[in-house]
C-alpha positions as YAML, in Angstrom:
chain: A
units: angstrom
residues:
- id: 1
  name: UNK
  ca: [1.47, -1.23, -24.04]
- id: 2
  name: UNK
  ca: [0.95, 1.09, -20.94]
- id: 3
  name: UNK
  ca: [-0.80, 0.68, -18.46]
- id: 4
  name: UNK
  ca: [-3.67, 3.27, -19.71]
- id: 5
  name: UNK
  ca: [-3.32, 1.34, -23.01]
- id: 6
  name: UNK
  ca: [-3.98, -1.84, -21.80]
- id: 7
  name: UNK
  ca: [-6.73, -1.16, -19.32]
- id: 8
  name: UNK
  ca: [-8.49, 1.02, -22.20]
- id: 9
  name: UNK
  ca: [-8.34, -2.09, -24.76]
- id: 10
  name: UNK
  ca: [-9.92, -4.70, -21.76]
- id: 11
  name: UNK
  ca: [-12.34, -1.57, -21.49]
- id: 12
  name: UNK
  ca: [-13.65, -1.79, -24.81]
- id: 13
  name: UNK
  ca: [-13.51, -5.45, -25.12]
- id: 14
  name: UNK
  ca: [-15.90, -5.85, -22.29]
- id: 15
  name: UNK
  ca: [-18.20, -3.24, -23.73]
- id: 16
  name: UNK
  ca: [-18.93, -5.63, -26.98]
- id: 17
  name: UNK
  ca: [-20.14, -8.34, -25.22]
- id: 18
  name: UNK
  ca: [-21.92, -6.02, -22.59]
- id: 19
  name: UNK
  ca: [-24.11, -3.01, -22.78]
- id: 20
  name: UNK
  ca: [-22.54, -1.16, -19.16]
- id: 21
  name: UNK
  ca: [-19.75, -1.63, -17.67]
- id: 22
  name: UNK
  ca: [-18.41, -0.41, -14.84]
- id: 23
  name: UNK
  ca: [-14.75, 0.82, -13.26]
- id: 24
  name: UNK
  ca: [-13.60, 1.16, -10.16]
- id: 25
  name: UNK
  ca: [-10.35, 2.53, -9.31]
- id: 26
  name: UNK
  ca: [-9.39, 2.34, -5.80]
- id: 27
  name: UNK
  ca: [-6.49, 2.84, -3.47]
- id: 28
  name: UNK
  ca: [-4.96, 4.97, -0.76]
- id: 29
  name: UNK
  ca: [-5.24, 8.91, -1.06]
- id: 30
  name: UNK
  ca: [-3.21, 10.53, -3.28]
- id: 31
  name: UNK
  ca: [-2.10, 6.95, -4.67]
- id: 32
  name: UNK
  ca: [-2.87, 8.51, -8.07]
- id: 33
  name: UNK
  ca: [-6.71, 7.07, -8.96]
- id: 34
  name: UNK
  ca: [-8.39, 10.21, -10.47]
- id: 35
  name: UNK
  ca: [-5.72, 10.88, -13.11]
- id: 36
  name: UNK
  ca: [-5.45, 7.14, -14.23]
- id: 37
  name: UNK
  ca: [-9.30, 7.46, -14.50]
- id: 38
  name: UNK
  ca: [-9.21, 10.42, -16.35]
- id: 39
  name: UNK
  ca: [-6.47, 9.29, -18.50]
- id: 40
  name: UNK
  ca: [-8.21, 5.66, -19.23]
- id: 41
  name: UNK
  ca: [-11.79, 7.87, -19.78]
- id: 42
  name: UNK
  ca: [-9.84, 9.84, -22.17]
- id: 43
  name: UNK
  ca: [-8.86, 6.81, -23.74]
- id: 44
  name: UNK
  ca: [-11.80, 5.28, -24.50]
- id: 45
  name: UNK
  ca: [-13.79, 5.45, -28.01]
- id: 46
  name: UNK
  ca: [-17.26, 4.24, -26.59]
- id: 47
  name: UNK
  ca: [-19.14, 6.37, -24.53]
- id: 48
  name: UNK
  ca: [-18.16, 7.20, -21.05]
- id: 49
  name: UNK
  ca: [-19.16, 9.16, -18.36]
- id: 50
  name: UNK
  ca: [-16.82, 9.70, -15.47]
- id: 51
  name: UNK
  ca: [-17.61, 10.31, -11.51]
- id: 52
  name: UNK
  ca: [-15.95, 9.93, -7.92]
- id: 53
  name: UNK
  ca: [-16.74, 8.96, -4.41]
- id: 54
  name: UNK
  ca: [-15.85, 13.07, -3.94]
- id: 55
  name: UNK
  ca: [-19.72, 13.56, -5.15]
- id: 56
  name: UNK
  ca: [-20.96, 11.32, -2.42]
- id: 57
  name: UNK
  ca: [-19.62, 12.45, 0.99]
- id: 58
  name: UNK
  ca: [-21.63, 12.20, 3.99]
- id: 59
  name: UNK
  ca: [-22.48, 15.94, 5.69]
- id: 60
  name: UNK
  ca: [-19.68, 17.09, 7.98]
- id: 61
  name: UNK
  ca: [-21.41, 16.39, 10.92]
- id: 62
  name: UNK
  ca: [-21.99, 12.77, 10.47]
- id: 63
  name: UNK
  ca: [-18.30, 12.79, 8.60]
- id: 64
  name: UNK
  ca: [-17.23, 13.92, 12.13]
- id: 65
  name: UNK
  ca: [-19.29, 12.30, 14.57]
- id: 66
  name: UNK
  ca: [-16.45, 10.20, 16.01]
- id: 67
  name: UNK
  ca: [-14.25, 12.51, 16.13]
- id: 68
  name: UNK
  ca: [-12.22, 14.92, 13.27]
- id: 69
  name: UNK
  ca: [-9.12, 12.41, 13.80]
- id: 70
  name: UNK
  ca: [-10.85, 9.18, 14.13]
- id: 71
  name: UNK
  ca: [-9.72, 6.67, 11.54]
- id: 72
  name: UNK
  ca: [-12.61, 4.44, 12.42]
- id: 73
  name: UNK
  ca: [-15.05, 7.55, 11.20]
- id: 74
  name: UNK
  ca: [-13.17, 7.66, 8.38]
- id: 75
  name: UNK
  ca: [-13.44, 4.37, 7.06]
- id: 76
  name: UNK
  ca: [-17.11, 4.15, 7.96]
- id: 77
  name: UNK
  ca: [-19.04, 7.16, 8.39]
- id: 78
  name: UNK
  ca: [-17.24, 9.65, 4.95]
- id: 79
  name: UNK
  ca: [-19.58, 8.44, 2.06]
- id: 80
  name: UNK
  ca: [-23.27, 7.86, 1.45]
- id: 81
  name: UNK
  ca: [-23.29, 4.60, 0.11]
- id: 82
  name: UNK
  ca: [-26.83, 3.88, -0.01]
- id: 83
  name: UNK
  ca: [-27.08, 7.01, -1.91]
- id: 84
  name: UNK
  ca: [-24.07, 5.67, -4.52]
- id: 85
  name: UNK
  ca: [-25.30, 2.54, -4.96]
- id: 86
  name: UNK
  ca: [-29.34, 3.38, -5.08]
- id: 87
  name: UNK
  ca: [-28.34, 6.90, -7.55]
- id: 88
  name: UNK
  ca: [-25.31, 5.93, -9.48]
- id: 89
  name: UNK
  ca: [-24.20, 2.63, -9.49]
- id: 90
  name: UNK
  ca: [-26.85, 0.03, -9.09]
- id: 91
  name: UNK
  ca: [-28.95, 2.47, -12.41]
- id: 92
  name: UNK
  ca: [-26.21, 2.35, -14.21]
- id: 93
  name: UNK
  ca: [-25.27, -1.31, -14.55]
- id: 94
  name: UNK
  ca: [-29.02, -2.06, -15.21]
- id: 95
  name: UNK
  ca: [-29.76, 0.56, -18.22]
- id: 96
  name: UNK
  ca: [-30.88, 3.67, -16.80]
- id: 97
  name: UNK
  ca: [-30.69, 6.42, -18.96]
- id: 98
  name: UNK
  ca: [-29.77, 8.76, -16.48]
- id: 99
  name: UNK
  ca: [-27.76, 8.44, -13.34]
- id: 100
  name: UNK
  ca: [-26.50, 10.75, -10.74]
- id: 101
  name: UNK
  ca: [-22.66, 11.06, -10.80]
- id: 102
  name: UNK
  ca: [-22.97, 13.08, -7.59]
- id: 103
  name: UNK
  ca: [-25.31, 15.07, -4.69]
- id: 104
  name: UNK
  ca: [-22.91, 16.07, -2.18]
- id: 105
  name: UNK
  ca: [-20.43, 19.06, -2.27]
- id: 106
  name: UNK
  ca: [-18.71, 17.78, 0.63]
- id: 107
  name: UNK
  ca: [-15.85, 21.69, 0.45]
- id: 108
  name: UNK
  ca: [-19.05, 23.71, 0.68]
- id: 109
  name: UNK
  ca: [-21.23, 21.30, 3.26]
- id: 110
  name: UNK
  ca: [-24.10, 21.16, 1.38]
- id: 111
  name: UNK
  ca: [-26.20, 19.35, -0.66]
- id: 112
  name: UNK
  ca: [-26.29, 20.54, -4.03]
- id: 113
  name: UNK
  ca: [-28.64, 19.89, -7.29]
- id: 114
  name: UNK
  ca: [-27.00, 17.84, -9.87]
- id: 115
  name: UNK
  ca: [-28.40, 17.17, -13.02]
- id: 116
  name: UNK
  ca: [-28.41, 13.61, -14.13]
- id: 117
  name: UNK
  ca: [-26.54, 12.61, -16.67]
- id: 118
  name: UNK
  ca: [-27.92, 11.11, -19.69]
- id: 119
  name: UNK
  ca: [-26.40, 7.71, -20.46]
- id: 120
  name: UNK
  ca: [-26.46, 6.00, -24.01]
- id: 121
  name: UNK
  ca: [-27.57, 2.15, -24.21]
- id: 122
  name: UNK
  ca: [-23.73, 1.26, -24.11]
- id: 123
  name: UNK
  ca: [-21.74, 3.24, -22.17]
- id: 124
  name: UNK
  ca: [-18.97, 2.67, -19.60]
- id: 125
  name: UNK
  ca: [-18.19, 4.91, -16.19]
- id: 126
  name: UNK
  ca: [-15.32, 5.24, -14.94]
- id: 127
  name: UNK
  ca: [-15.17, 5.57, -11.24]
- id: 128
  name: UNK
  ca: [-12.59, 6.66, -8.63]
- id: 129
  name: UNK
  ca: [-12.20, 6.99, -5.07]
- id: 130
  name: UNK
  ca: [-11.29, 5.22, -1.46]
- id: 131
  name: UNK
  ca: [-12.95, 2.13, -0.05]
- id: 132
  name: UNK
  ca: [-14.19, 1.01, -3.37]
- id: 133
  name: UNK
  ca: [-13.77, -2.51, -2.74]
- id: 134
  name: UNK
  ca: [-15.85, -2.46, 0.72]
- id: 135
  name: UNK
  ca: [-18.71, -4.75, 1.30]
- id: 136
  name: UNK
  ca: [-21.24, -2.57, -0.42]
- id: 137
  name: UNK
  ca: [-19.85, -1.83, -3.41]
- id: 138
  name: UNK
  ca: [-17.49, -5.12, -4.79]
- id: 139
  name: UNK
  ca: [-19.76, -6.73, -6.35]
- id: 140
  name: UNK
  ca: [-20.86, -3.76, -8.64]
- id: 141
  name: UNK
  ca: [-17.53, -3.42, -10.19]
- id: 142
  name: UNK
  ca: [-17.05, -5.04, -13.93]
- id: 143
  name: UNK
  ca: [-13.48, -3.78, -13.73]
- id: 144
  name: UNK
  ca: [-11.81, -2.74, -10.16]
- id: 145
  name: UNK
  ca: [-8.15, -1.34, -10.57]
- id: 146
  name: UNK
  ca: [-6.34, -1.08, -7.18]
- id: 147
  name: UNK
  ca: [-3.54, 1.37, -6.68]
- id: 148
  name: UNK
  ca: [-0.77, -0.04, -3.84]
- id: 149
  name: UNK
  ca: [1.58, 3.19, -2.52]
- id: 150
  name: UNK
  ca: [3.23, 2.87, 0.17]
- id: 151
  name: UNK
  ca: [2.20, 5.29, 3.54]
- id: 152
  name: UNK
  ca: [5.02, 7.01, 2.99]
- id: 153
  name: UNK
  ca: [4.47, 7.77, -0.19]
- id: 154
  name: UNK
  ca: [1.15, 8.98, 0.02]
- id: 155
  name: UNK
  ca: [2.28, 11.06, 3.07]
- id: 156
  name: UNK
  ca: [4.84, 13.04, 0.37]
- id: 157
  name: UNK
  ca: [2.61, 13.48, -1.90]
- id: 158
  name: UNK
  ca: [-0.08, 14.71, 0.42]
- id: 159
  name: UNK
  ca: [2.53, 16.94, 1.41]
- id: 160
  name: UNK
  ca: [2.72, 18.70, -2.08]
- id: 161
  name: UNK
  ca: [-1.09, 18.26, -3.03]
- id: 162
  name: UNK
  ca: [-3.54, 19.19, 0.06]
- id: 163
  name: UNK
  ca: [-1.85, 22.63, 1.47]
- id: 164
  name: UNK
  ca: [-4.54, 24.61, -0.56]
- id: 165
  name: UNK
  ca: [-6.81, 22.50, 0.94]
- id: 166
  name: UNK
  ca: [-5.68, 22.07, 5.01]
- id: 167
  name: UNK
  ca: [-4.15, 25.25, 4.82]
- id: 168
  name: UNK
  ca: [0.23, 23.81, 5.90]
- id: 169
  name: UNK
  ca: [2.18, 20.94, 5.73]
- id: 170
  name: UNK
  ca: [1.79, 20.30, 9.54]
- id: 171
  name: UNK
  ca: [-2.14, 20.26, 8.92]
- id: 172
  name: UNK
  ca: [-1.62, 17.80, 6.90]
- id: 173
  name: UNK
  ca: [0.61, 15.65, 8.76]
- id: 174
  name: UNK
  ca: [-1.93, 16.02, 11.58]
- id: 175
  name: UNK
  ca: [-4.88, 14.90, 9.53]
- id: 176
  name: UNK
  ca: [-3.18, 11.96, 7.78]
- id: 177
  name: UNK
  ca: [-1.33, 10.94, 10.63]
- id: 178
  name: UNK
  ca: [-4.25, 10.72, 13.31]
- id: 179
  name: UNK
  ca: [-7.00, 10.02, 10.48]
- id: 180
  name: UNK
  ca: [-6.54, 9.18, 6.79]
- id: 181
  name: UNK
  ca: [-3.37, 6.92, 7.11]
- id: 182
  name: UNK
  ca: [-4.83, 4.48, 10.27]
- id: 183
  name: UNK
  ca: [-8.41, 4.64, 7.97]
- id: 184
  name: UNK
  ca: [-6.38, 3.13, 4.85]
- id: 185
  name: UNK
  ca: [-4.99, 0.59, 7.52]
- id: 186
  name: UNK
  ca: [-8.24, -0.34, 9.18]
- id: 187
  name: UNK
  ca: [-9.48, -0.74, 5.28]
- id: 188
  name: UNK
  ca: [-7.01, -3.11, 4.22]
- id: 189
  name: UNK
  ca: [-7.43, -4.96, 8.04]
- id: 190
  name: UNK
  ca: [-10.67, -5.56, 6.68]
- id: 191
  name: UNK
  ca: [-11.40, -5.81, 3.07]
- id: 192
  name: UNK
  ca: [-7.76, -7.00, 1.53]
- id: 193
  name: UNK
  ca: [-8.52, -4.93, -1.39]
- id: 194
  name: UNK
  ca: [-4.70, -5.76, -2.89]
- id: 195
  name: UNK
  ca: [-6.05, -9.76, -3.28]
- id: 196
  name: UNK
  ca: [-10.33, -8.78, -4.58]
- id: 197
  name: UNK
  ca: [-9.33, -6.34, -7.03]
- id: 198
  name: UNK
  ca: [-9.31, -7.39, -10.66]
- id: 199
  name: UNK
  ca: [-5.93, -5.20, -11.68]
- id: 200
  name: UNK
  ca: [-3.50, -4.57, -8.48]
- id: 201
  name: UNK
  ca: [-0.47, -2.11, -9.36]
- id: 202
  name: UNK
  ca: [2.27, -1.01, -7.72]
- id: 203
  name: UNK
  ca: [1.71, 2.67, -8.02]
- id: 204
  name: UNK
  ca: [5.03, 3.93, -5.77]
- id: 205
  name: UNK
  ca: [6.28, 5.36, -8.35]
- id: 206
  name: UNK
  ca: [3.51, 7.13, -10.82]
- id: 207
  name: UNK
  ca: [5.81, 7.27, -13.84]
- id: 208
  name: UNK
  ca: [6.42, 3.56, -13.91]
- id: 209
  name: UNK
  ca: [3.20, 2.27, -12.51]
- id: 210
  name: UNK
  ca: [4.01, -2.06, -12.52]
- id: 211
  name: UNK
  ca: [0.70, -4.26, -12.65]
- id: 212
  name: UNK
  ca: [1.17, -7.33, -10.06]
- id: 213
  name: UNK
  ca: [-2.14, -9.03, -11.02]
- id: 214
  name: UNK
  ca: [-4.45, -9.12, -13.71]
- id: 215
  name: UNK
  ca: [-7.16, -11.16, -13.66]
- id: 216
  name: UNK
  ca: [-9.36, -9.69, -15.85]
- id: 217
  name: UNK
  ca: [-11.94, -12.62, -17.94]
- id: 218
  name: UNK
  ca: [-13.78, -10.90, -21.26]
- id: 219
  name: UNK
  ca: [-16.63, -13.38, -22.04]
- id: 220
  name: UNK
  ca: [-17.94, -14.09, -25.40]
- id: 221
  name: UNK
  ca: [-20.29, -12.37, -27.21]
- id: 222
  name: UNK
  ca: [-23.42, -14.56, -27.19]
...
């Protein structure tokens, strides 16, 4: 079974003996997290809404307070968690039956109105982004998935997938050299996400992903 496969089938295992549950998949940029969440949404047969940190950025200003290359701004000043955990997260794991999945358009700089989504009794959301394994948020997660690539690796890819968005490859060494790389760092300095996440895999190579943990415990239906 791949790796989709197998996440899919704890998925839906954990959603008969519990109403919401909750994914997080983490890891470095460009490591690969919103097409294994789209792919394991896909997957799914129960109901399943999907979101990502993307709809919960902090305004530019704030984003930028310490500077456009600080990796300390980065890691701490990007998101609105308050906002994730008080609109998304926290109403979703205790039966709300509607959530926001997002209130920030972070290319435009502006808020934005989202509609909430209407959630069924037993659903499951699928959630990607950085930092997902921070203070704030790791206790939330029924499921966290982390994705390891190397900062190499997510330097090549960045390479091939941000030029629409930072305009030439020497942009984007710039920004990930001086800001997103040494935020990742500080992150892991921190947090350890590799040894709190439920599912750690090796994601170096996206065709062969290899899981190097899985603790993952389904409890019984009462």
């Amino acid at each position: 079974m791949d790796l989709v496969g197998r996440l899919a089938a704890v998925v839906t295992d954990l959603s008969r003996v519990q109403d919401r549950v909750l994914v997080g998949v983490d890891g470095p940029d460009a490591a690969g997290k919103t097409t294994l969440a789209n792919h394991l949404a896909a997957a799914l047969q129960v109901p399943t809404l999907r979101a990502s940190i993307d709809g919960f950025h902090q305004p530019r200003q704030q984003r930028y307070q310490r500077g456009e290359l600080s990796a300390d701004g980065y890691y701490r000043d990007s998101f609105d968690y308050p906002a994730l955990r008080g609109d998304c997260l926290t109403p979703f794991s205790r039966g709300a039956a509607r959530v926001l999945t997002g209130r920030y358009d972070y290319k435009a700089d502006a808020g934005h109105p989202v509609h909430a989504a209407e959630v069924p009794a037993r659903a499951v959301l699928v959630f990607d982004g950085v930092f997902l394994l921070r203070e704030q948020l790791r206790d939330l997660w029924t499921l966290s998935v982390y994705l390891r690539v190397s900062p190499q690796e997510t330097l090549r890819r960045a390479r091939i997938r941000d030029v629409d968005l930072f305009g030439s490859p020497e942009e984007i060494e710039r920004r990930y050299l001086g800001r997103y790389l040494p935020g990742q760092a500080l992150y892991r300095s921190e947090v350890d996400p590799e040894a709190v996440a439920h599912v750690l895999v090796d994601n170096e190579r996206a065709d062969v992903p290899t899981v190097e943990r899985w603790v993952v415990c389904v409890p019984e239906a009462q």
